[in-house]
N, C-alpha and C positions, 0 to 999 in steps of 0.2 A: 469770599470765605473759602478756605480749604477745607479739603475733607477732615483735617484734625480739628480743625474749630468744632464742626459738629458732633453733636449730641445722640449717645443711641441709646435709646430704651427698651425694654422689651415691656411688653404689654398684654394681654389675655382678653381676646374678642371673641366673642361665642364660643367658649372655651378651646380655643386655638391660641398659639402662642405667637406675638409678631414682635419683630424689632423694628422699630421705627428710629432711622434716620435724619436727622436734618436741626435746621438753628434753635428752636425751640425750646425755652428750657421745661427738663422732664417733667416736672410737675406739672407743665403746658398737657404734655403728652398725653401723659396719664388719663388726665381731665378728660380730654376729648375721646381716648379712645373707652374709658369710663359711658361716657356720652353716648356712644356709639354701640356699644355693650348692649346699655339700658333701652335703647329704643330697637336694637333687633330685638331684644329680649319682649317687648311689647310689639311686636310684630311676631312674632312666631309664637305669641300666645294665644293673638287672633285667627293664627290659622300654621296650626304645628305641623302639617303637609308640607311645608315649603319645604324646598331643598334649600340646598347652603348660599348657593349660587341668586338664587330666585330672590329667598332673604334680604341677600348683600345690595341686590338690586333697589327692592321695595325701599329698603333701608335709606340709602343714597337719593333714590326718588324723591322722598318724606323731608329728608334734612334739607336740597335742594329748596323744596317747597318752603317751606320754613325759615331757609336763608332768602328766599325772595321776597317772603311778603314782610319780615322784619326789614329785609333794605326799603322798601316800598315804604312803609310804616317812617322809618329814618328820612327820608328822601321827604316826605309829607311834615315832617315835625320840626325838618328844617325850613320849609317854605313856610312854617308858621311863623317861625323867630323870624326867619328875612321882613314879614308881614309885620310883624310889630315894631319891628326896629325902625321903621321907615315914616 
């Protein structure tokens, strides 16, 4: 895919402005950096000290977490169906 195929959005994460680049259609974009918004925004409400940096971090850690044990979760709910089908 060339660079004209892609898609740039501009988007507002912890009231900072970003463009984001790449295949995804915007409304994709959106969503996720929506998402991402919302769960700094519940991290720097737990503890408003954080720098920007520190935030970004926690943030990423937390979604990380969250992306592992729903694959986990998936990975398990398919060995159910394997189990029944057999």
């Amino acid at each position: 895919m060339s660079q004209s195929d892609k898609t740039r959005t501009t988007v507002d994460i912890h009231n900072r402005s970003y463009t984001i680049v790449g295949e995804e259609p915007a409304h994709h974009v959106r969503m996720v950096a929506s998402l991402v918004d919302q769960k700094m925004r519940e991290i720097h409400a737990a503890n408003n000290k954080l720098d920007t940096t520190s935030l970004a971090v926690l943030t990423a850690v937390n979604t990380m977490n969250d992306y592992l044990k729903l694959k986990e979760d998936y990975a398990e709910l398919l060995g159910s169906i394997k189990k029944k089908e057999e």
